[in-house]
KEVO-849100 format. One record per residue: residue number from 1; x, y, z of N, C-alpha, C in turn; residue in three letters. Coordinates in steps of 0.2 Angstrom, whole numbers, plus 5000, padded with zeros to 4 digits. Example, Ala and Ser with C-alpha at 12.3 -4.5 7.8 and 13.67 -1.06 7.14 Angstrom:
BEGIN
+-----+------+------+------+-------+-------+-------+------+------+------+-----+
:   k : n.xx : n.yy : n.zz : ca.xx : ca.yy : ca.zz : c.xx : c.yy : c.zz :   r :
+-----+------+------+------+-------+-------+-------+------+------+------+-----+
:   1 : 5066 : 4972 : 5039 :  5062 :  4978 :  5039 : 5066 : 4984 : 5039 : ala :
:   2 : 5064 : 4989 : 5035 :  5068 :  4995 :  5036 : 5064 : 5000 : 5039 : ser :
+-----+------+------+------+-------+-------+-------+------+------+------+-----+
# end
This chain:
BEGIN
+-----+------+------+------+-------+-------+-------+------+------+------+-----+
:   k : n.xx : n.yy : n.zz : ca.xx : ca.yy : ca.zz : c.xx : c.yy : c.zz :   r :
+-----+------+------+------+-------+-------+-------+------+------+------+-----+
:   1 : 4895 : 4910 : 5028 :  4900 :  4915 :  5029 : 4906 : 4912 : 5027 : unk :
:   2 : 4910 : 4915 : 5025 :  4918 :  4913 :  5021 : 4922 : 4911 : 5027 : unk :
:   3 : 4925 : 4908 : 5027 :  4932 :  4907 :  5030 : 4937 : 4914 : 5030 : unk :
:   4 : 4941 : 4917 : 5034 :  4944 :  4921 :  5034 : 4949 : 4919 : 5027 : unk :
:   5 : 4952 : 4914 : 5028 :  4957 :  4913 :  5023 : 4953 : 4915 : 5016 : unk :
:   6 : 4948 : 4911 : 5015 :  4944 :  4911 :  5009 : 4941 : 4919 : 5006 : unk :
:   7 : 4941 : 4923 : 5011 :  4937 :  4930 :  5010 : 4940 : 4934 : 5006 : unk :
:   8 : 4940 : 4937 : 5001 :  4939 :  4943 :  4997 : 4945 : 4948 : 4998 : unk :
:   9 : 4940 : 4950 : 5003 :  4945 :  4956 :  5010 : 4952 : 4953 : 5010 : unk :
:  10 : 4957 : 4959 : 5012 :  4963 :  4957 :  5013 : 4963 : 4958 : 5021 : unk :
:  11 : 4969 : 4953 : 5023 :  4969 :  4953 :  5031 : 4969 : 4961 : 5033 : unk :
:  12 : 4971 : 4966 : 5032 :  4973 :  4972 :  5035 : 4965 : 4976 : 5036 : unk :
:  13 : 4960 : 4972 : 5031 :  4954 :  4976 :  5028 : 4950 : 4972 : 5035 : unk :
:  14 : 4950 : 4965 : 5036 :  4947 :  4961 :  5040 : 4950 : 4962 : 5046 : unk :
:  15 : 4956 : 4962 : 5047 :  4957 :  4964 :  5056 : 4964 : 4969 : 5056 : unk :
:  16 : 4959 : 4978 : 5054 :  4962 :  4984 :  5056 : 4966 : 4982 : 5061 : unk :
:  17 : 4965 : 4980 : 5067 :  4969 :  4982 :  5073 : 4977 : 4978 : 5074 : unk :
:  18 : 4974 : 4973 : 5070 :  4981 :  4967 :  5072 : 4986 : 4969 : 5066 : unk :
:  19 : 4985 : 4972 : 5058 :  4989 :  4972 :  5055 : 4991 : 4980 : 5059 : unk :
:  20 : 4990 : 4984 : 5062 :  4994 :  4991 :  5064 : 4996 : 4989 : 5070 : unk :
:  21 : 4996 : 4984 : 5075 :  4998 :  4983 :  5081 : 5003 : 4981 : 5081 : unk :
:  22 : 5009 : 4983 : 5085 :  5015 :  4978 :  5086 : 5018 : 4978 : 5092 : unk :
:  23 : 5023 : 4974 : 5093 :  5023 :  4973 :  5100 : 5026 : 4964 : 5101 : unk :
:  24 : 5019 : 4964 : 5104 :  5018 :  4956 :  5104 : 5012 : 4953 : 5097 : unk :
:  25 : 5015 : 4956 : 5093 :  5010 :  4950 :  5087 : 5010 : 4957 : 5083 : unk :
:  26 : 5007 : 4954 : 5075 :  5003 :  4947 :  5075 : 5008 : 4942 : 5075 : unk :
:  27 : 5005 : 4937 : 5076 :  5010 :  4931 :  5072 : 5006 : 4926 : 5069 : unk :
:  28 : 5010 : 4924 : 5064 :  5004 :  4922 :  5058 : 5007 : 4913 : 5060 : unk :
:  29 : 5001 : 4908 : 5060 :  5003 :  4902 :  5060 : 4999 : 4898 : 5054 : unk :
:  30 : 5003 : 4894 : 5052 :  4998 :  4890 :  5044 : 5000 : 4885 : 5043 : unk :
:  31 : 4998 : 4881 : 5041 :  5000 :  4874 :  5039 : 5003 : 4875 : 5031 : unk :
:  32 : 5007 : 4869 : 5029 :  5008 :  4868 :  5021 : 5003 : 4866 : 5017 : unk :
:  33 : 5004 : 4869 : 5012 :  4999 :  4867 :  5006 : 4994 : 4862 : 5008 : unk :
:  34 : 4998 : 4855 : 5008 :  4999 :  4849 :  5008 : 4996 : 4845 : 5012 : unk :
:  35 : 4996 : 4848 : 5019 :  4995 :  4845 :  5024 : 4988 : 4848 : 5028 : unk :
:  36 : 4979 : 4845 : 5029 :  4975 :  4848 :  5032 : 4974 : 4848 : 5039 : unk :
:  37 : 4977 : 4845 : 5042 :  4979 :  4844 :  5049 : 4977 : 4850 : 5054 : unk :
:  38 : 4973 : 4851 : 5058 :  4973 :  4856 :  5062 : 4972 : 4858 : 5068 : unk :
:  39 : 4974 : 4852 : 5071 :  4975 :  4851 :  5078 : 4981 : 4855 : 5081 : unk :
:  40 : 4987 : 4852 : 5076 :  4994 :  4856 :  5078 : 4992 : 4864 : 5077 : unk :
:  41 : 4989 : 4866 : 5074 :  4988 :  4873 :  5071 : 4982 : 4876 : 5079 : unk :
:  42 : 4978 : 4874 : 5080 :  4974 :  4878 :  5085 : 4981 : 4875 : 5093 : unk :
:  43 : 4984 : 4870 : 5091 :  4989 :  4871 :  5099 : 4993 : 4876 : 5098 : unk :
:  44 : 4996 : 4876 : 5092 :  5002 :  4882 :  5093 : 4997 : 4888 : 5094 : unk :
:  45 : 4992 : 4889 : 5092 :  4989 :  4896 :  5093 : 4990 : 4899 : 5097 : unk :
:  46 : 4986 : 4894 : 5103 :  4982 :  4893 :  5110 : 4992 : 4893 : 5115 : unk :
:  47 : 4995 : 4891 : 5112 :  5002 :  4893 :  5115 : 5007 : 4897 : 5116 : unk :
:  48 : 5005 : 4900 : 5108 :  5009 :  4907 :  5107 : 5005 : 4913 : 5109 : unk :
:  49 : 4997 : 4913 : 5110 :  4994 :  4918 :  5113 : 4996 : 4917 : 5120 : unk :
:  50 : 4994 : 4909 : 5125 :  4996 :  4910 :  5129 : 5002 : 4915 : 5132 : unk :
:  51 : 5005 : 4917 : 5128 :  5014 :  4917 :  5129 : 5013 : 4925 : 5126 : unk :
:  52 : 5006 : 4929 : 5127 :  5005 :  4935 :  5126 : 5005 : 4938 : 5118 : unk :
:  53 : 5005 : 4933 : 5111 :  5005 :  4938 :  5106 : 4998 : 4936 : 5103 : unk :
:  54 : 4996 : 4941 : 5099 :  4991 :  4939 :  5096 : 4991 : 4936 : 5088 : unk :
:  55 : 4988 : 4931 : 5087 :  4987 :  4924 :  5081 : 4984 : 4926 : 5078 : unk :
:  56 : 4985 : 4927 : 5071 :  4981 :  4923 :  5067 : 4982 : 4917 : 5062 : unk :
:  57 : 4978 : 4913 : 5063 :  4979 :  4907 :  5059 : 4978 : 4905 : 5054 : unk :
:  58 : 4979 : 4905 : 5049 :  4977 :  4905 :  5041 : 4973 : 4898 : 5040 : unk :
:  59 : 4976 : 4894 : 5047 :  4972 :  4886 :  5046 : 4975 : 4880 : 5041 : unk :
:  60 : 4973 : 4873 : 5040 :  4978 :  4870 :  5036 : 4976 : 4871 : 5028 : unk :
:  61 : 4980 : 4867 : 5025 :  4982 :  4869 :  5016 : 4981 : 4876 : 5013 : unk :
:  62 : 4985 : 4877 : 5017 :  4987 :  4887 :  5013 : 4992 : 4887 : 5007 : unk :
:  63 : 4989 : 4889 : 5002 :  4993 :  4890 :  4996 : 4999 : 4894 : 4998 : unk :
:  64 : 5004 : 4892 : 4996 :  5011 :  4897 :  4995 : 5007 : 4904 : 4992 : unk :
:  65 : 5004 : 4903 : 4988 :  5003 :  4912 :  4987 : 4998 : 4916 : 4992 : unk :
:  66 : 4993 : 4912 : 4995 :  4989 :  4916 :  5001 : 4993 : 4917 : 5005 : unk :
:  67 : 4997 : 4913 : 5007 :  5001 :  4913 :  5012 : 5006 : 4920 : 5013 : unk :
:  68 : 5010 : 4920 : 5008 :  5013 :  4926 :  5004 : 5009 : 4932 : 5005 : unk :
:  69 : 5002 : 4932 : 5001 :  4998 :  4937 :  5001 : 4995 : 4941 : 5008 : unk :
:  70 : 4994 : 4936 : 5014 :  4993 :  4937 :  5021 : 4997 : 4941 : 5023 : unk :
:  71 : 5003 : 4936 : 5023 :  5009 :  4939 :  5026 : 5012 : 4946 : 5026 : unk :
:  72 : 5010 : 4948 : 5019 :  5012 :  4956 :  5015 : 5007 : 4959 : 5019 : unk :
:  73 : 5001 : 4959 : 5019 :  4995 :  4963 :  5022 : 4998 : 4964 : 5029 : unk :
:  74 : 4998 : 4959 : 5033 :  5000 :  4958 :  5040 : 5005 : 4962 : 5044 : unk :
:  75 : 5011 : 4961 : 5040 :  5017 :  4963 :  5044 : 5017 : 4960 : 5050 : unk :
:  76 : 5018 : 4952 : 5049 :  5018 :  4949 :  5054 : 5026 : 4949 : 5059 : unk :
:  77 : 5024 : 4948 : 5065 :  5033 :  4949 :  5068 : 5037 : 4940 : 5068 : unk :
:  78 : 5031 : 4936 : 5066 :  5034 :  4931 :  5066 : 5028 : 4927 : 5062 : unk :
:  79 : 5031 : 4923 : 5058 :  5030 :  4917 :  5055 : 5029 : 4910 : 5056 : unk :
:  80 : 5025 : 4905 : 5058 :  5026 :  4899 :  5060 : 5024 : 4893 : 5055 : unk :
:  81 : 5025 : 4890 : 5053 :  5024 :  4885 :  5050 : 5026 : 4878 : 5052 : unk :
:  82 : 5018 : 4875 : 5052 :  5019 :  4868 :  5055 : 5016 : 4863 : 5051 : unk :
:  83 : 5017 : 4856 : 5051 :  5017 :  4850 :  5046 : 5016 : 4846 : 5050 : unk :
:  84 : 5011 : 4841 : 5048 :  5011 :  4834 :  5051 : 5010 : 4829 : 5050 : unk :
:  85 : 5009 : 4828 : 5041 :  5008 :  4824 :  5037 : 5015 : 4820 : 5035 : unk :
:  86 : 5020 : 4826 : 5036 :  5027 :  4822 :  5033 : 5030 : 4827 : 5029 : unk :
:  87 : 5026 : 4832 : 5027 :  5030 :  4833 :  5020 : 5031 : 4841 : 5020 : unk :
:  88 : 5034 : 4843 : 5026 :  5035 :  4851 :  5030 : 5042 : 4851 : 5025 : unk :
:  89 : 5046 : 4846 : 5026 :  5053 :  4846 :  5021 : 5051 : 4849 : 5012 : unk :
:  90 : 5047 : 4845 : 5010 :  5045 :  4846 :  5002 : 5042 : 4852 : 5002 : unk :
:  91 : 5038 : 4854 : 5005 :  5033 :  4859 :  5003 : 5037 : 4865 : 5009 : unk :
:  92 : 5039 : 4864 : 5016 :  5044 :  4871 :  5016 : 5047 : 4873 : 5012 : unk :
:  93 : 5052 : 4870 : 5008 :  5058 :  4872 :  5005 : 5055 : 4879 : 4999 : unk :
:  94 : 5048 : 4875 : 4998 :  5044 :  4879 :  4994 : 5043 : 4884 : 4995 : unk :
:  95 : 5041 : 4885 : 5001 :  5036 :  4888 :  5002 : 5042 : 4896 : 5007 : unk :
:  96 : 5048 : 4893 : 5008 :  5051 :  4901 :  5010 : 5055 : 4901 : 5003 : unk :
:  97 : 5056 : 4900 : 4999 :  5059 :  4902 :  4993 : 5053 : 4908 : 4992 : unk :
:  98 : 5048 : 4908 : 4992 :  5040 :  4911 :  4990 : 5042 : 4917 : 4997 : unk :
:  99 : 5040 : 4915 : 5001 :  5042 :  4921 :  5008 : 5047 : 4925 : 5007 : unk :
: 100 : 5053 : 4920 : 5005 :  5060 :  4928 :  5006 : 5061 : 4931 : 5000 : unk :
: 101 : 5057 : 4928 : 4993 :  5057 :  4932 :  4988 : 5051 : 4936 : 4986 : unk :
: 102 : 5048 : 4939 : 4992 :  5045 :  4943 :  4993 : 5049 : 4951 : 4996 : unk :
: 103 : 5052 : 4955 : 4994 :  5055 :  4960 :  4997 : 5051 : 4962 : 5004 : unk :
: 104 : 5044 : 4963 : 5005 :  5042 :  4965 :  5011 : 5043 : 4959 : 5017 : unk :
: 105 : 5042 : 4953 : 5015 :  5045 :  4949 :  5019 : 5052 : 4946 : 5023 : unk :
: 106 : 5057 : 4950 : 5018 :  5065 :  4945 :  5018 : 5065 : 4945 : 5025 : unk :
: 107 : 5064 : 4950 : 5029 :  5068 :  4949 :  5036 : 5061 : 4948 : 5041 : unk :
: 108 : 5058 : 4946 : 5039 :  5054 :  4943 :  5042 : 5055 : 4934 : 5047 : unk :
: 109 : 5054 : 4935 : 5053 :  5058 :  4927 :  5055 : 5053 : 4923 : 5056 : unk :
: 110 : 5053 : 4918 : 5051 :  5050 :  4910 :  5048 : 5054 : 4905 : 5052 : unk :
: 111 : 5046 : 4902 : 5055 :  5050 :  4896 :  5058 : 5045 : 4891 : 5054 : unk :
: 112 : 5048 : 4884 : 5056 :  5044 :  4879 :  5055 : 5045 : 4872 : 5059 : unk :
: 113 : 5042 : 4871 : 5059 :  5041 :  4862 :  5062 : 5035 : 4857 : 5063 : unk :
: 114 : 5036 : 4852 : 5067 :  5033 :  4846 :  5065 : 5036 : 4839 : 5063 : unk :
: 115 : 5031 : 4834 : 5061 :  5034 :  4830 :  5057 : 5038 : 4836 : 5048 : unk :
: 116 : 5042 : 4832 : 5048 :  5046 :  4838 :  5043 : 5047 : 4833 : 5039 : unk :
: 117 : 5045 : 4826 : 5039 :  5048 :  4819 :  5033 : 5044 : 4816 : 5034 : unk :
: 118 : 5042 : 4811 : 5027 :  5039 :  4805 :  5030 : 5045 : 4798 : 5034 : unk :
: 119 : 5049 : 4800 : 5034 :  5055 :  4795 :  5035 : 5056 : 4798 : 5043 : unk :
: 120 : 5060 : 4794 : 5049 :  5062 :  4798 :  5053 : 5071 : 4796 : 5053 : unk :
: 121 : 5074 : 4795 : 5048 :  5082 :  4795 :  5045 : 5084 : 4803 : 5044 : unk :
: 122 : 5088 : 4805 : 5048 :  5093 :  4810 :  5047 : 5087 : 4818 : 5048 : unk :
: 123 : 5083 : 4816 : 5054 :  5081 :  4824 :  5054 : 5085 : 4829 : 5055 : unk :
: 124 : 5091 : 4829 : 5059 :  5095 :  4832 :  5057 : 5098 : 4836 : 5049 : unk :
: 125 : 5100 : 4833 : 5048 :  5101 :  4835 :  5039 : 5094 : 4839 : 5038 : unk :
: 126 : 5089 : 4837 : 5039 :  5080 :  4839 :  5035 : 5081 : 4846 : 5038 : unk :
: 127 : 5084 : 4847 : 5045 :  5085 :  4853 :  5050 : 5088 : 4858 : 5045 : unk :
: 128 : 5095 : 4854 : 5044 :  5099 :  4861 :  5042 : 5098 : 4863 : 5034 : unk :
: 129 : 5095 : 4858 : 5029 :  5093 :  4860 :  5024 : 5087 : 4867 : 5023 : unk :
: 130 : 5082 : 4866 : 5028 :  5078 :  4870 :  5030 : 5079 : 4877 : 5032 : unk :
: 131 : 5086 : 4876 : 5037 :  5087 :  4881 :  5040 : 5090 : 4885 : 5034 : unk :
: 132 : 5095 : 4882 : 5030 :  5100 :  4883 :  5026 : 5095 : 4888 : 5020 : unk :
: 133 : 5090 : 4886 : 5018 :  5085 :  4889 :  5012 : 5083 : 4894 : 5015 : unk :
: 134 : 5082 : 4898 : 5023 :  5079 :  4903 :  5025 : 5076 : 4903 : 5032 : unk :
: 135 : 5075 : 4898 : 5032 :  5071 :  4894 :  5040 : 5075 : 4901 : 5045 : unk :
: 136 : 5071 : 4903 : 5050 :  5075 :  4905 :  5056 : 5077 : 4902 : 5061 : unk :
: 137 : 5073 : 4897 : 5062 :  5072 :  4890 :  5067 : 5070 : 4885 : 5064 : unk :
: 138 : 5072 : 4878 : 5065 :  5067 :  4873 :  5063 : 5068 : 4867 : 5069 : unk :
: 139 : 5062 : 4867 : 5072 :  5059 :  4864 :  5077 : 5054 : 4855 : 5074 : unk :
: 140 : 5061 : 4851 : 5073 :  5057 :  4844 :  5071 : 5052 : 4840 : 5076 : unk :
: 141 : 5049 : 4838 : 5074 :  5045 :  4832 :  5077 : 5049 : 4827 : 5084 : unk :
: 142 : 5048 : 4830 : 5089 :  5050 :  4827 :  5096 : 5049 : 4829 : 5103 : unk :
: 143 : 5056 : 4826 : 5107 :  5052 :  4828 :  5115 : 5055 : 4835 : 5115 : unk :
: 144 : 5059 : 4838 : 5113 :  5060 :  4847 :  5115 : 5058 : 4850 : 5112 : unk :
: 145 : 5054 : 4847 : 5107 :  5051 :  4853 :  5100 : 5048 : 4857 : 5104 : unk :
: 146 : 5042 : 4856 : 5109 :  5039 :  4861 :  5114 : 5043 : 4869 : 5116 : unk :
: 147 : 5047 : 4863 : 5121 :  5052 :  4867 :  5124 : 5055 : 4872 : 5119 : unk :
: 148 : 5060 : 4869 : 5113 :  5062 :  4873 :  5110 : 5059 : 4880 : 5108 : unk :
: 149 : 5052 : 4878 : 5106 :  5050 :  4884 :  5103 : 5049 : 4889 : 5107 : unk :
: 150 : 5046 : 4885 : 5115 :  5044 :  4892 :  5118 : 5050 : 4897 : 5122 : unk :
: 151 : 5055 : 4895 : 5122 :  5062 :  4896 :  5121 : 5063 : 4902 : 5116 : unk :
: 152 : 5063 : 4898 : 5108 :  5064 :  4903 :  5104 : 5058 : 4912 : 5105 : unk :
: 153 : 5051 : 4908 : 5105 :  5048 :  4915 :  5106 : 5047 : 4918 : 5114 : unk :
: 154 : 5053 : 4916 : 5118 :  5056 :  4921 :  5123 : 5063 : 4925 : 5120 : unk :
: 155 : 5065 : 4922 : 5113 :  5069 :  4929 :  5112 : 5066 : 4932 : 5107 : unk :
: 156 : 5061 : 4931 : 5107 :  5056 :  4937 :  5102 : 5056 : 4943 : 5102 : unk :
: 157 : 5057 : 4946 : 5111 :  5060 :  4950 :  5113 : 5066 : 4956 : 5113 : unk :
: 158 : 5068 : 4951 : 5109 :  5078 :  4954 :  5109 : 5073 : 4960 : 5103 : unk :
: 159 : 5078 : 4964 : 5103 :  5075 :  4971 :  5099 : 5079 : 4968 : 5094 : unk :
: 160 : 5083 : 4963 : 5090 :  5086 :  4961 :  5084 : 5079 : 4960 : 5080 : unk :
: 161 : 5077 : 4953 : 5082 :  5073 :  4948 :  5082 : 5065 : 4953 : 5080 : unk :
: 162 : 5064 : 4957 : 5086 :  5057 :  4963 :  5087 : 5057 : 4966 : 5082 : unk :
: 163 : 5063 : 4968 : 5080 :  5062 :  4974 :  5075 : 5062 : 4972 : 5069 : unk :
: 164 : 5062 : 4966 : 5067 :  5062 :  4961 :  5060 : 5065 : 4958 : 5056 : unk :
: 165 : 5075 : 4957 : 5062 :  5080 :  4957 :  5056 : 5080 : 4949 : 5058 : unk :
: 166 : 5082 : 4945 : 5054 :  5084 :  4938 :  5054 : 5089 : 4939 : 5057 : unk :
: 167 : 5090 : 4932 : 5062 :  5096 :  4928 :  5064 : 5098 : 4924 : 5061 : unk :
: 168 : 5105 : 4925 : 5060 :  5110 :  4918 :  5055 : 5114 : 4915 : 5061 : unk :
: 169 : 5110 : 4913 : 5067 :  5114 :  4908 :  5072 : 5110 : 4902 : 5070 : unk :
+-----+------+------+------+-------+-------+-------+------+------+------+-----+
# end
């Protein structure tokens, strides 16, 4: 049997209810191209449903174009992206140039985090660059990245954010 990612069907064909559902989800989590790591991907899952929304996981090394493609079926209320090979920095920057020059997606709010560098010099700068190309949040590699995020997706909430318009704080 196919892997969901790998399947034919478009996500809206394979789960009717999640693409017409809003609310609390979906929310799309994936890893980068680059990176097949999947541990960080079933935690955030099991974190973010904890926390009431419904996941779907596209799983690790997702093309920038599937990715895209999902996303446009979905109408996800949030986007998550995570990295743990080091190269969330290289292959982000990619990979939301591809997201926000998708018109269905602009105000779609894209986070990411993880290891974001193979270096741990200036993650700061690696943050604002991120954020700077489109990111809504970027949540690096450390002891609040937890915290932070489940922070951010308690303003999930706010009707800005719900309704699908990006933050530029």
């Amino acid at each position: 049997m196919a892997s969901p990612r790998t399947s034919p069907a478009l996500p809206a064909e394979r789960w009717p209810e999640r693409a017409a559902h809003r609310g609390r989800g979906p929310v799309v989590v994936s890893g980068v191209a680059s990176d097949a790591h999947t541990w960080n991907l079933v935690f955030l899952q099991l974190l973010i449903e904890e926390l009431g929304y419904e996941v779907v996981n596209l799983g690790p090394c997702v093309p920038d174009e599937t990715l895209v493609e999902e996303c446009r079926a979905l109408r996800p209320e949030l986007v998550v992206i995570s990295s743990v090979n080091g190269h969330g920095h290289q292959d982000g920057l990619r990979l939301i140039g591809a997201l926000r020059g998708c018109e269905a997606l602009v105000a779609t709010p894209v986070v990411i985090g993880g290891k974001l560098a193979i270096s741990d010099e200036n993650p700061g700068q690696v943050a604002r660059e991120l954020a700077a190309a489109g990111y809504d949040a970027v949540f690096p590699d450390g002891t609040s990245g937890v915290a932070d995020f489940r922070a951010f997706l308690g303003m999930m909430s706010r009707p800005a954010l719900a309704a699908g318009s990006r933050s530029d704080a």
